[in-house]
ZADREN-654765 format. One record per atom (N, C-alpha, C, CB): x, y, z. Coordinates in steps of 0.05 Angstrom, whole numbers, plus 5000, padded with zeros to 4 digits. Glycine has a CB too. Layout:
BEGIN
XYZ
...
% end
This chain:
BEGIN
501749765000
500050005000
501850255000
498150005025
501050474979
502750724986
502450845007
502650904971
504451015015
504151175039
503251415030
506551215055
502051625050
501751865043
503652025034
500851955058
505252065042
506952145023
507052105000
508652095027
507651804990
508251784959
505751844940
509351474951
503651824960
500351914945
501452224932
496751984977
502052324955
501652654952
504752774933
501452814990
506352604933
508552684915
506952584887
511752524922
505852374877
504952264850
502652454849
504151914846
500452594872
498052844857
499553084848
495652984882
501853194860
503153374851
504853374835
503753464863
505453124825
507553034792
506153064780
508852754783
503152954779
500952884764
499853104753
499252754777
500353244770
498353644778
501153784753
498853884838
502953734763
505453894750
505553854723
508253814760
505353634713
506053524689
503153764671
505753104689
501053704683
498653724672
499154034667
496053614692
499954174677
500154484677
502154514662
500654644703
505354304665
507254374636
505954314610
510154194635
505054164607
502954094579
502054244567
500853954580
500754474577
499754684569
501754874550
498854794592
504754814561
505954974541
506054834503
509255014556
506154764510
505454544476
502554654457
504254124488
500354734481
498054774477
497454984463
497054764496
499955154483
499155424462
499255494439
500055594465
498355674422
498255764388
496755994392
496655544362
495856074366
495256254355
492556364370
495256184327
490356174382
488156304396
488656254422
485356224389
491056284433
491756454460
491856704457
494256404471
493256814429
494357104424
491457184421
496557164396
489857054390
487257154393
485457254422
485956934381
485457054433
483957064471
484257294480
485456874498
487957364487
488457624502
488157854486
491157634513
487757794446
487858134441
484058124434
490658284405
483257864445
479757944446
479158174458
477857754462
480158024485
479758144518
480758444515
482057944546
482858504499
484658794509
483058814491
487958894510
482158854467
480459064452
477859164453
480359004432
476758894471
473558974479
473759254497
471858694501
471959324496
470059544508
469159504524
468259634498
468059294539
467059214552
467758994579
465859184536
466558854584
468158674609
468258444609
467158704634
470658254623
470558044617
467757924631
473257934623
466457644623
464657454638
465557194643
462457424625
466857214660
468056904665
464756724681
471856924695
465456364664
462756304667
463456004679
460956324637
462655824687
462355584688
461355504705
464055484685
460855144718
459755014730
461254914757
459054854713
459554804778
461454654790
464354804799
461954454770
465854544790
469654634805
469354764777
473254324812
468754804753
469554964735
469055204745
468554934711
466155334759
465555494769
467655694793
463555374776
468255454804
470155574827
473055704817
470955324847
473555604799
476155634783
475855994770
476355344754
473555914757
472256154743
472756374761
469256124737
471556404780
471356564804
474356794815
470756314827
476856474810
479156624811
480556724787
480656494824
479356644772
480456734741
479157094744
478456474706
476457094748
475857404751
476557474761
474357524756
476957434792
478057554801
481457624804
476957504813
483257464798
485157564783
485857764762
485657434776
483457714742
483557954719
482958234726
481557914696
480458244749
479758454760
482258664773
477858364779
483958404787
485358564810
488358644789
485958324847
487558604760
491358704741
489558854726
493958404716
486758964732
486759234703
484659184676
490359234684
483158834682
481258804658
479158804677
481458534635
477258924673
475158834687
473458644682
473958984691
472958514702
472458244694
470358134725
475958054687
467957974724
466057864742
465357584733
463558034745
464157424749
464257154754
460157104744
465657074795
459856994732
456156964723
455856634727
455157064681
455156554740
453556394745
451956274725
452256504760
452256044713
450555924689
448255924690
450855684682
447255704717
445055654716
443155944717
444655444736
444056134741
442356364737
442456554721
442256484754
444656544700
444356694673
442256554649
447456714659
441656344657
439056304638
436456224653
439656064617
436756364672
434856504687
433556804694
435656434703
435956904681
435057284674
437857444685
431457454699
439957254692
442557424695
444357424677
443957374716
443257434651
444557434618
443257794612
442357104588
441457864628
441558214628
443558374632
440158324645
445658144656
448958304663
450358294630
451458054692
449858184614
452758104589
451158304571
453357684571
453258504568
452758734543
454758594517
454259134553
453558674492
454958544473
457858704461
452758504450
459158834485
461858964486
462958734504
462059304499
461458524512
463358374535
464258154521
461658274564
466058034538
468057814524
466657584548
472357894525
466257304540
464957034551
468157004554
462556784530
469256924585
470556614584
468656374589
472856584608
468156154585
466755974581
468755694587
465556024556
468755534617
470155374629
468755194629
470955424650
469455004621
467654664616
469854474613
465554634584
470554244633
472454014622
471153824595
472953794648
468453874598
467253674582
467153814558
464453564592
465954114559
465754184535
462354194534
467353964516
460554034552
458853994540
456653954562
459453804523
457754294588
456454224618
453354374593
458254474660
451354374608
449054384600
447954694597
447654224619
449354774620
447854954623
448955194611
447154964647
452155084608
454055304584
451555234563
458255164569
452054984551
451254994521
448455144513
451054684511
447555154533
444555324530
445555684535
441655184562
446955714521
448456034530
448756064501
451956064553
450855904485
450755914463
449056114444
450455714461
446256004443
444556114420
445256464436
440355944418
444456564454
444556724463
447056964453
444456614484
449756854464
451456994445
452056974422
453056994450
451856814411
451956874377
449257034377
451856544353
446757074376
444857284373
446157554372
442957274395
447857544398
447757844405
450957924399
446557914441
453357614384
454557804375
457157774399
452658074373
456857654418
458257724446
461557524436
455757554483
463157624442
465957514440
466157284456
468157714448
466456944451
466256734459
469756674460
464056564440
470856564495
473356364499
472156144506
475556424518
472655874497
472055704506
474255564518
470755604491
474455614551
476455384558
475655184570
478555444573
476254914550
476154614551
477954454546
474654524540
477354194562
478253934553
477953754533
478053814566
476253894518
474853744496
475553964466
470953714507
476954004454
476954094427
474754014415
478954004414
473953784407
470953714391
468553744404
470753444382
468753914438
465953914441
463954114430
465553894465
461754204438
459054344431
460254644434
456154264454
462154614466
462354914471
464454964442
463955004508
466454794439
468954844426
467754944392
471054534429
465954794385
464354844362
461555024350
463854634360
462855154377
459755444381
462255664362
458655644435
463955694365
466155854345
467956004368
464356114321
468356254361
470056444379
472656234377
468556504415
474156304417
475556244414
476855974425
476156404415
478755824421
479355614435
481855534454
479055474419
481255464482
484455484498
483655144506
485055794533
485355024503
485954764499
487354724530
487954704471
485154564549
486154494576
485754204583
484754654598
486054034564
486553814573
488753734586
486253704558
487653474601
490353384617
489753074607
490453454657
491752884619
492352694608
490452484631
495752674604
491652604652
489952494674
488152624701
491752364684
486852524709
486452684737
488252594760
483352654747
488852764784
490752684801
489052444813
491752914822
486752354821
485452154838
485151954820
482852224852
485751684837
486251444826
483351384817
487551244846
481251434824
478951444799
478651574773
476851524809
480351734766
479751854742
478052084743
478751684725
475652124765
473652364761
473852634776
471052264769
475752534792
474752804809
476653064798
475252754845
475253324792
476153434783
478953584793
474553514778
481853524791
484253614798
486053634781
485153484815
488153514771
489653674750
488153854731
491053484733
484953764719
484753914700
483654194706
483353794684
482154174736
481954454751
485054594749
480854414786
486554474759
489454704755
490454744730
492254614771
490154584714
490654684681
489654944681
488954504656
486454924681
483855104673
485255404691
479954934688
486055354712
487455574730
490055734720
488355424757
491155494712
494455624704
493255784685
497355394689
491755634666
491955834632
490056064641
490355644597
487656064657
487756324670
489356584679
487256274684
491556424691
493256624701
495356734679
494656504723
496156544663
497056584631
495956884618
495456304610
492756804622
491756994599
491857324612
488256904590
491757334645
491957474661
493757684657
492357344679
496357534656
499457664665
499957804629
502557334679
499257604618
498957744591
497757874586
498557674575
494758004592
494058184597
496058394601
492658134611
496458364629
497758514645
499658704624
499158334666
502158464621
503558644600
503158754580
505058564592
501558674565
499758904543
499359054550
497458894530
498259144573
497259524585
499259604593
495059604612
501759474598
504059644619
502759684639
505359944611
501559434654
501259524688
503659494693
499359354711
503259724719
505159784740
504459664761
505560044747
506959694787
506359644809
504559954823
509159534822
504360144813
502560324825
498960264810
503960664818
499660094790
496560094787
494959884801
495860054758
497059664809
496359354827
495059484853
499659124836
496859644869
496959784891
493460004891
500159964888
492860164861
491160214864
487560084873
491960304848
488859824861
486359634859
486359434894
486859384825
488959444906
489759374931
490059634952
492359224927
489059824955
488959984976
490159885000
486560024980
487859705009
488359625037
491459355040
484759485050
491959305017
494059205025
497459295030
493759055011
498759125038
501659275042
502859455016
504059025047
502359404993
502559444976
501159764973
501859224965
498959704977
497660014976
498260204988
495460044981
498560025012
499260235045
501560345032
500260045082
503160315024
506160245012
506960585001
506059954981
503960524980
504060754954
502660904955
503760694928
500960944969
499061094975
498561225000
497460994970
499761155027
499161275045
501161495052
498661095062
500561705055
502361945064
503262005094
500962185055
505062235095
506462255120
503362415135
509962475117
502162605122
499962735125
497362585142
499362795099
497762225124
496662105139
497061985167
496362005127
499262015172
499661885192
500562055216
501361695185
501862255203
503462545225
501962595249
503662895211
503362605276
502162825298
502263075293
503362825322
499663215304
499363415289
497063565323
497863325251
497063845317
495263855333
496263895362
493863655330
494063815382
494563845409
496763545411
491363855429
496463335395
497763125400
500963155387
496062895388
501863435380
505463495370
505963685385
506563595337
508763525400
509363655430
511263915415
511463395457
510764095420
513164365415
512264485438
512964615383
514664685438
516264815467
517464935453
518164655489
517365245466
519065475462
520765445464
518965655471
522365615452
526865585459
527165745487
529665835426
525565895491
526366005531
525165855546
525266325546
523765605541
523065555568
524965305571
519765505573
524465325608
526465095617
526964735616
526365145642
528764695617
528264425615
527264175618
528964395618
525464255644
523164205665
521264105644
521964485684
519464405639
517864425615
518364225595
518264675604
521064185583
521764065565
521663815560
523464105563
522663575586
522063385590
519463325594
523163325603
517863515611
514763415606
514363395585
512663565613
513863585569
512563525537
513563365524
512563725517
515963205528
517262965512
515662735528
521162935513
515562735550
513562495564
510762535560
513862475595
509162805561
507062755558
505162665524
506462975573
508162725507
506962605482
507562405475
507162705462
508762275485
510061965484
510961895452
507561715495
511862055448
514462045418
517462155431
513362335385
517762165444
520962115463
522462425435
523361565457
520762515432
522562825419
519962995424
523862835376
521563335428
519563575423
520863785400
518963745456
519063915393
519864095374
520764365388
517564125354
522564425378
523264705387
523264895371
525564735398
520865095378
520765385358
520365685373
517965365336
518965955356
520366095360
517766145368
522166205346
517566435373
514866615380
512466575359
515666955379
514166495331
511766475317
511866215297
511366755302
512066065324
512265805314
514365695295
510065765303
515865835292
518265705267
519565475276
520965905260
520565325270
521965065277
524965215283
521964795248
526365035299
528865185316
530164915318
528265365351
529364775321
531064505329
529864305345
533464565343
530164035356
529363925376
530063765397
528163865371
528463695410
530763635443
529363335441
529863895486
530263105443
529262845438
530762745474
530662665404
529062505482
530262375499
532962325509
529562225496
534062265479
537462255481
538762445487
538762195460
537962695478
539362925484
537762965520
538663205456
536362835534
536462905551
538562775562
534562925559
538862515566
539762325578
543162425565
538162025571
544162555543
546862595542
547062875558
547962595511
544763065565
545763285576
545863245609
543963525566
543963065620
545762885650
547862945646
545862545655
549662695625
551562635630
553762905626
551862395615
553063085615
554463235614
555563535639
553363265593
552163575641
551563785661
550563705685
549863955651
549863435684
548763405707
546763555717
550363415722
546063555737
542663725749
542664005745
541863705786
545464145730
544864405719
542764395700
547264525706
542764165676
541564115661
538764265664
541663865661
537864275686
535264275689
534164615698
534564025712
536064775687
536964975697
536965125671
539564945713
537065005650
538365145621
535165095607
541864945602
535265285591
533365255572
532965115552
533165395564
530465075533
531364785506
532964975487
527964605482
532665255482
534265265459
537165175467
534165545448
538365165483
540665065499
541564905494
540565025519
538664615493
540064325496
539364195462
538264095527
538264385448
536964315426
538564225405
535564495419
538364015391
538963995368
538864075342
538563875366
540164285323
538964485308
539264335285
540064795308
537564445268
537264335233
536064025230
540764325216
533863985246
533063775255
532263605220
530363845279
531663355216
531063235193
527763355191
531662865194
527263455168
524063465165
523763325132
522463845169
520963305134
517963165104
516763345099
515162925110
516163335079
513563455074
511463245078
513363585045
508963405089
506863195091
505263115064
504863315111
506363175049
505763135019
507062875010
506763375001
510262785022
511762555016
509362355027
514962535030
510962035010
509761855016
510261795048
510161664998
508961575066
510461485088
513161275089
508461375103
512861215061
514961025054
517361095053
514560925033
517561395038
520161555039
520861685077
519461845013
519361695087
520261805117
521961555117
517661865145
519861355125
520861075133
525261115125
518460785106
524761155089
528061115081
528661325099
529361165047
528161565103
530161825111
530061685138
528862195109
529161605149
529561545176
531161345185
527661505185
531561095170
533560845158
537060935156
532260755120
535861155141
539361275131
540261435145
540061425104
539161605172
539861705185
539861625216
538961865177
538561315219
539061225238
536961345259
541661265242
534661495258
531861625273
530361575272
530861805273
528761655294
526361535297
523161725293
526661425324
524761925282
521262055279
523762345264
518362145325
521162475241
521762675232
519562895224
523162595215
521663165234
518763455237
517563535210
520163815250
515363535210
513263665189
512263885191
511263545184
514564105175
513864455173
511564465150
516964685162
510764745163
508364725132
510464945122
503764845136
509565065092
510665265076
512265405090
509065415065
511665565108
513065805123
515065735147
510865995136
515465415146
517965365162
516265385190
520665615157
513965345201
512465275219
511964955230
510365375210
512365015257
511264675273
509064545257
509564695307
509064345241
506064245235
504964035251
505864145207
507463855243
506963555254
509463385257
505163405235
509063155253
511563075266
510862705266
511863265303
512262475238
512062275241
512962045254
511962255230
512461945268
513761705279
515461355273
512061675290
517461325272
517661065259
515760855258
519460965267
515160845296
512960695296
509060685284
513260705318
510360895285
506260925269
506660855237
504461395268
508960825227
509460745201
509060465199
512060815192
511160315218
511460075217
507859905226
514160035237
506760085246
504759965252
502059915227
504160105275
502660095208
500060075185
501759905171
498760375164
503959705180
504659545161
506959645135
502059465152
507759885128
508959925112
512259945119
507560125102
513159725092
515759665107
517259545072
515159365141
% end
């Protein structure tokens, strides 16, 4: 009897092979497929049954998230009245191992009526779907990974790979970028990445500790503790930035002055020509300025060289951008 193991090494030989095969497969209505898709007007309809169905699902949604737009229809309830979603600017993918699920083939009369751009991806070259016209992506496999023959596995990951095929090719036809991925990913690292600003994230307000340059040191350390960013800003009468007094510079002016320290004013103990952003930069670029200079937070003047705000390493790292 095999062991699990050798089961699961022969489904994934089995799975592997079935997905290299595909390169053989390709020709001339692959190219057709992707310059369907890029020329339409309209949106992809990825369609099928079953595990074809499920497959389908990530095929849209893959295309969706690189720049084609593209949604998932449901067979049975598109010939039920959700064939009102398919405008005849849209492109059908059409997923069937057989070629000849039922409720595809009853779609048929429908787009040819109206004209609608047909892919048919199957296992079957000679079936019904394959012989409705349009186009043809050839996903046969030789075998299924389960020692019965039926259950649907290599040829689901065929049907997947050449999905992702038609995808990435896409892709490169539009010149996506990594800022357009990011657009369609907001909330991911990626987005956070490219999209979120210092603006977004800066202390600002009653919550950005500044302190005059005459007042005493006293003063000084409070406002570095009571804002809990271990630096304060130091400015002038009318708010100009002057420099700033961070934890370290307290703890080196101990060592220096000892309990005079506490005696001297911040412009005194201050650090002048402090690192600043504009709150206009990304948070990604603080992040570098802060990397290459070895700090942990940097001041945000507005136009006139004024206290604005003031970002933190940690509030960067915490939305994940890294």
């Amino acid at each position: 009897m095999e062991s699990i193991l050798d089961i699961a090494r022969k489904v994934l030989k089995t799975e592997a092979e079935a997905v290299s095969a595909l390169i053989g497969k390709l020709n001339s209505d692959f190219e057709k497929a992707v310059d369907l898709i890029y020329q339409s007007k309209g949106r992809v309809v990825v369609t099928g049954m079953g595990k074809s169905g499920l497959i389908g699902k990530k095929i849209a949604a893959t295309l969706a998230s690189t720049g084609t737009p593209a949604f998932f229809m449901h067979p049975a309830e598109a010939i039920h009245g959700d064939l009102g979603m398919v405008t005849r600017d849209d492109v059908v993918i059409a997923i069937s191992n057989s070629g000849e699920t039922e409720e595809l083939v009853e779609l048929i009369p429908f787009l040819k009526r109206f004209d609608v751009g047909l892919i048919s991806m199957t296992g079957n070259p000679n079936s019904t779907l394959s012989r409705a016209g349009g186009v043809i992506l050839d996903v046969s496999v030789i075998e299924e990974a389960c020692p019965l023959g039926v259950v649907p596995t290599a040829s689901t990951t065929a049907a997947l790979a050449m999905g992702d095929a038609v995808a990435v090719a896409l892709l490169i036809k539009r010149g996506y970028k990594e800022e357009d991925f990011a657009f369609f990913h907001p909330g991911g690292s990626l987005g956070k990445k490219l999209f979120t600003k210092v603006k977004d994230l800066m202390h600002s307000g009653d919550a950005l500790p500044v302190v005059e340059a005459d007042k005493d040191m006293i003063k000084t350390v409070m406002q570095i503790s009571s804002k809990r960013l271990g630096v304060t800003i130091v400015i002038d009468k009318d708010r100009k930035i002057l420099g700033i007094v961070t934890d370290g510079d307290v703890r080196r002016g101990v060592e220096r002055w000892d309990k005079a320290l506490f005696d001297m004013k911040a412009g005194e103990v201050m650090s002048r020509n402090p690192k600043t952003i504009s709150e206009e930069e990304l948070a990604a670029k603080a992040l570098s300025v802060m990397e290459n200079y070895a700090i942990t937070a940097l001041v945000v003047p507005d136009e006139e060289g004024r206290a604005k705000g003031i970002i933190h390493l940690h509030d960067i790292l915490k939305q994940g951008i890294v």
